[in-house]
VOBA-1610 file (N, C-alpha, C; in pm, whole numbers, padded with zeros to 5 digits, always signed):
BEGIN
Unk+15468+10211+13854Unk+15389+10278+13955Unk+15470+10304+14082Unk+15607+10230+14117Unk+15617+10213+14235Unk+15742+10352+14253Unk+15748+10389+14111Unk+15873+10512+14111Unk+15756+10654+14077Unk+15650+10653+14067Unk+15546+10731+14106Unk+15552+10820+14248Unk+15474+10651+14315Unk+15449+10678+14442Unk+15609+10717+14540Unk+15689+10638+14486Unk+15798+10685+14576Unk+15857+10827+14591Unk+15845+10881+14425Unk+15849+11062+14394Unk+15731+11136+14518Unk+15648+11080+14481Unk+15554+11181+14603Unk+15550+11144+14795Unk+15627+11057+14780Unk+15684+11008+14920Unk+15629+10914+14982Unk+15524+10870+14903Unk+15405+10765+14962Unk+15477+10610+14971Unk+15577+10594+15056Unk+15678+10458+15045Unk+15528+10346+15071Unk+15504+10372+15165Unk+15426+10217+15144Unk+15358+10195+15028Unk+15293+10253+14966Unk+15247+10207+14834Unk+15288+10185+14706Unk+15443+10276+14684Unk+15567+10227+14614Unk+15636+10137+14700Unk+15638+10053+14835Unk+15660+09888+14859Unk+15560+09793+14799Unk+15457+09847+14825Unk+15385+09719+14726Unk+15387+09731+14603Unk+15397+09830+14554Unk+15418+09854+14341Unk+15567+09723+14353Unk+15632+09792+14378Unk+15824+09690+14377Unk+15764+09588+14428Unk+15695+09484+14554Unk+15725+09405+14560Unk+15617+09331+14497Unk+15514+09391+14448Unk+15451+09332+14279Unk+15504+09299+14218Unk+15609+09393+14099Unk+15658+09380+14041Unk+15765+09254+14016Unk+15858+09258+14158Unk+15922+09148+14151Unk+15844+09023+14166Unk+15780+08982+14189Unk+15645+08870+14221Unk+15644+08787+14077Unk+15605+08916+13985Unk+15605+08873+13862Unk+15730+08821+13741Unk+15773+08843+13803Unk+15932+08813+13736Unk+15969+08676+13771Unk+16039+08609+13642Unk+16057+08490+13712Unk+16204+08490+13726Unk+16288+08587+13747Unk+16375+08620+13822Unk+16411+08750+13886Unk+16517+08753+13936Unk+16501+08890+14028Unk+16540+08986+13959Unk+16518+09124+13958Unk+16594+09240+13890Unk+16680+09344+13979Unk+16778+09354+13888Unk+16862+09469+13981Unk+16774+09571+14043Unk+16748+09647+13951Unk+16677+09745+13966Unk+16558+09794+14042Unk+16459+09646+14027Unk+16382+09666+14123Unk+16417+09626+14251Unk+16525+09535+14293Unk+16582+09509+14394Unk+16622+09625+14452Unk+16739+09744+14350Unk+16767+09864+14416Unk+16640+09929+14490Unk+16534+09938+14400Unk+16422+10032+14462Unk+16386+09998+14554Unk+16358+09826+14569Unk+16291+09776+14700Unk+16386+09804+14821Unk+16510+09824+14740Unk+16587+09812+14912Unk+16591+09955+14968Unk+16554+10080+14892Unk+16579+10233+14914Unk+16451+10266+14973Unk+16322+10202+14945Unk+16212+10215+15000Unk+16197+10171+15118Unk+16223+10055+15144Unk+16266+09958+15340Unk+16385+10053+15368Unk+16461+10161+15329Unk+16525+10195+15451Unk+16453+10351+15463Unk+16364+10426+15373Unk+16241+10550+15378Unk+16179+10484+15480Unk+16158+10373+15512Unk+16052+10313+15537Unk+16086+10247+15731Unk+16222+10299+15754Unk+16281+10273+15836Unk+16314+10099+15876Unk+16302+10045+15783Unk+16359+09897+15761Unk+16508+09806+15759Unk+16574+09868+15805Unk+16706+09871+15774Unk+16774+09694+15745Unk+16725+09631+15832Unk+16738+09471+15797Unk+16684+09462+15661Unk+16568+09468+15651Unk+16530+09451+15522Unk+16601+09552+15390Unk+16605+09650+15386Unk+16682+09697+15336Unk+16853+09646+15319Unk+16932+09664+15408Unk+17066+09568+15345Unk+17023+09420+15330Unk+16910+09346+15354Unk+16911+09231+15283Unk+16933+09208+15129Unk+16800+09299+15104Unk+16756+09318+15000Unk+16909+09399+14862Unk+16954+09498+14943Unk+17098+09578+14842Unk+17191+09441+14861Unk+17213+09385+14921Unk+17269+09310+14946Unk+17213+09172+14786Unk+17130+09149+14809Unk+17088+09064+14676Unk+17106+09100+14582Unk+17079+09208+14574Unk+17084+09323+14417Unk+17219+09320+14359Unk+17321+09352+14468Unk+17464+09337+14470Unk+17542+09229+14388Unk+17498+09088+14450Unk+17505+08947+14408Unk+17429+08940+14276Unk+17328+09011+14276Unk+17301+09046+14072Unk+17351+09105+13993Unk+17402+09226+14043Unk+17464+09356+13954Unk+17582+09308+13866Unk+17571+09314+13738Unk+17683+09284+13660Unk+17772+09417+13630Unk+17703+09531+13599Unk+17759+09651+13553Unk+17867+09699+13727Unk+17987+09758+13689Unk+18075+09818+13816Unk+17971+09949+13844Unk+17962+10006+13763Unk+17902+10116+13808Unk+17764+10091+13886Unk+17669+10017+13880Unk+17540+09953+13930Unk+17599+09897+14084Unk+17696+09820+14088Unk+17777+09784+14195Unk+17866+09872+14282Unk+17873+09979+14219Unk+17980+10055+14319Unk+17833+10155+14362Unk+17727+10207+14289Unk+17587+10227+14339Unk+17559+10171+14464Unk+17568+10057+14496Unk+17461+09938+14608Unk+17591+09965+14671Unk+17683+09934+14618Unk+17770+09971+14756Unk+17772+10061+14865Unk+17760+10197+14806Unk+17727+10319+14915Unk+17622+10283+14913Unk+17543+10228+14881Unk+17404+10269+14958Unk+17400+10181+15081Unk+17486+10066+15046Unk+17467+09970+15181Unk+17570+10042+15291Unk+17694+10090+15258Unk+17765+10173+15342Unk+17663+10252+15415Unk+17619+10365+15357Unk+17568+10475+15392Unk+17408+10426+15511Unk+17342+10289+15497Unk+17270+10228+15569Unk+17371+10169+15681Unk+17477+10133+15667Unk+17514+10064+15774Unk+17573+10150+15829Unk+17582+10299+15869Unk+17642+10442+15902Unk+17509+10470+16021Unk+17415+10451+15952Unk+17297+10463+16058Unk+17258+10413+16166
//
């Protein structure tokens, strides 16, 4: 739901779909970590946002998933 709402731009309600989602997990996911952290910076969050890419980062096994979070945390910390 939370890659729904985020397509139609509605970030706060794709933040609570992602941070559902992760709730339920009994560990963290890249992926939804990526989303949660791209939504807090739509969302003008920017702490929360590189917290969050920042965790995802420390998860990411794949280079390519990692060199991903990388610019994105670059490209947040540009702002």
């Amino acid at each position: 739901m939370g890659v729904i709402y985020e397509n139609q731009e509605n970030f706060p309600e794709a933040l609570k779909w992602y941070e559902k989602a992760l709730s339920l997990l009994t560990e963290d996911d890249v992926t939804f970590l990526v989303n949660l952290g791209r939504v807090y910076s739509k969302l003008g969050q920017k702490d929360k946002a590189l917290d969050t890419l920042e965790k995802a980062l420390s998860k990411a096994y794949s280079p390519d998933m990692q060199e991903q979070i990388r610019t994105m945390i670059k490209n947040l910390e540009k702002q």
